[in-house]
N, C-alpha and C positions, 0 to 999 in steps of 0.2 A: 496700313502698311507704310505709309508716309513719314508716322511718328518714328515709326522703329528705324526707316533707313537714314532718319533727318537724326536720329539720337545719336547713331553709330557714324555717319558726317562726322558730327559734332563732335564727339569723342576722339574721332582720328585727327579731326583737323586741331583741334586742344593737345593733342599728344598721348590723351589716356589711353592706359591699355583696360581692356576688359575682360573680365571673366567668364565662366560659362554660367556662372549665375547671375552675375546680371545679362547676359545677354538673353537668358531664359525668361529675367524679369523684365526685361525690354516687349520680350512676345507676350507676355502676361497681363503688361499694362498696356500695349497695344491692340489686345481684344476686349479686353474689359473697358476701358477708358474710348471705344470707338462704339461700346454696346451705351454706354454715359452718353457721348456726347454728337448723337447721330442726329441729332435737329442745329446743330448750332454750325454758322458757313466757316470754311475756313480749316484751315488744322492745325491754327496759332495755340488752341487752347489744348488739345492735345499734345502737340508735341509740347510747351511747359510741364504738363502733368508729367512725362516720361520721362524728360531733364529732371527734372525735381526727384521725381522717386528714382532716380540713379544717382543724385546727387552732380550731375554734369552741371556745368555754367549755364547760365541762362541767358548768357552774351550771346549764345550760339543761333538764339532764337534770331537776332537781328543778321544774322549773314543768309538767314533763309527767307526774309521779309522780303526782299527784291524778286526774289523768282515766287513765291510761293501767288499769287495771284496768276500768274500764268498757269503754272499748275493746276490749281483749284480750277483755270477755264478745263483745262483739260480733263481733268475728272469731273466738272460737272455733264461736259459735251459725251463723256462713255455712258454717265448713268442717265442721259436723258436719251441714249439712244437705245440703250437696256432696256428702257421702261418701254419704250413705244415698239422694241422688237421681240419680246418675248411674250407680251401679250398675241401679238398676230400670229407667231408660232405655235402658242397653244390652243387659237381661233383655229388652226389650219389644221392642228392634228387633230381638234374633238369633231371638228365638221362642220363649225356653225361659223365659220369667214364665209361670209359671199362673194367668189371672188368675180362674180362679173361687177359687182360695184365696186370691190377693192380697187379693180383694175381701169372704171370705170374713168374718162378724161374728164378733168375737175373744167369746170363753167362756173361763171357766178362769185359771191361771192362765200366767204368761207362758215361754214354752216346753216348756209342757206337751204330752207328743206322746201320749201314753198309758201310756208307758214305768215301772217298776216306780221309783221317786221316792226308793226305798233304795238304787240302784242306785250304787254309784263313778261318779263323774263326772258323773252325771243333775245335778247341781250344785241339785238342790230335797233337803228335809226334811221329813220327816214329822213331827209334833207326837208328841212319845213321851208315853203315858200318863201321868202325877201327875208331869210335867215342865211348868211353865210354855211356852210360846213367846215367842217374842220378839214385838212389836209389830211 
């Protein structure tokens, strides 16, 4: 959705007027070009792709470079709270959330389950004696 509003910016703010076909190929390469490039940070490379296949300047790309990392916080902070809330919602509906642990008051340290903490993979450290720890 970014490319398409950041193309149509660019366009206004350049002067161009557009069509219904390109703006039809605005939505075209804003779903195609976001099913492309859904592993890579950022939406510098998509929005090029959509300037380019419209032919708009690619000046336009630099008047979006100052805000676009704020934004990108922004959309990464929706979809990492998607991930962790749509999961417990469909815990909730199949029946298999426990929620007296859900609910349960966190102690301890963070996945700490009782398990021996020297353990391969328990991914925790014990403080080794007349060794500093880390902060």
């Amino acid at each position: 959705m970014y490319p398409a509003v950041a193309a149509i910016f660019i366009a206004q703010f350049f002067g161009i007027e557009l069509t219904l076909v390109q703006y039809l190929l605005i939505a075209l390469v804003s779903v195609v070009g976001s099913a492309a490039t859904a592993g890579t940070t950022g939406a510098t490379v998509m929005l090029t792709l959509t300037l380019s296949t419209l032919g708009l300047p690619l000046e336009g790309v630099g008047l979006l470079l100052a805000v676009d990392p704020i934004i990108d916080m922004g959309r990464t902070a929706v979809n990492v709270a998607g991930q962790a809330l749509v999961p417990t919602i469909v815990a909730k509906r199949e029946g298999i959330l426990v929620l007296d642990r859900y609910n349960a008051p966190r102690q301890g340290l963070a996945f700490d389950n009782g398990d021996d903490a020297d353990a391969p993979g328990s991914g925790l450290r014990r403080a080794t004696p007349g060794i500093p720890s880390r902060p």
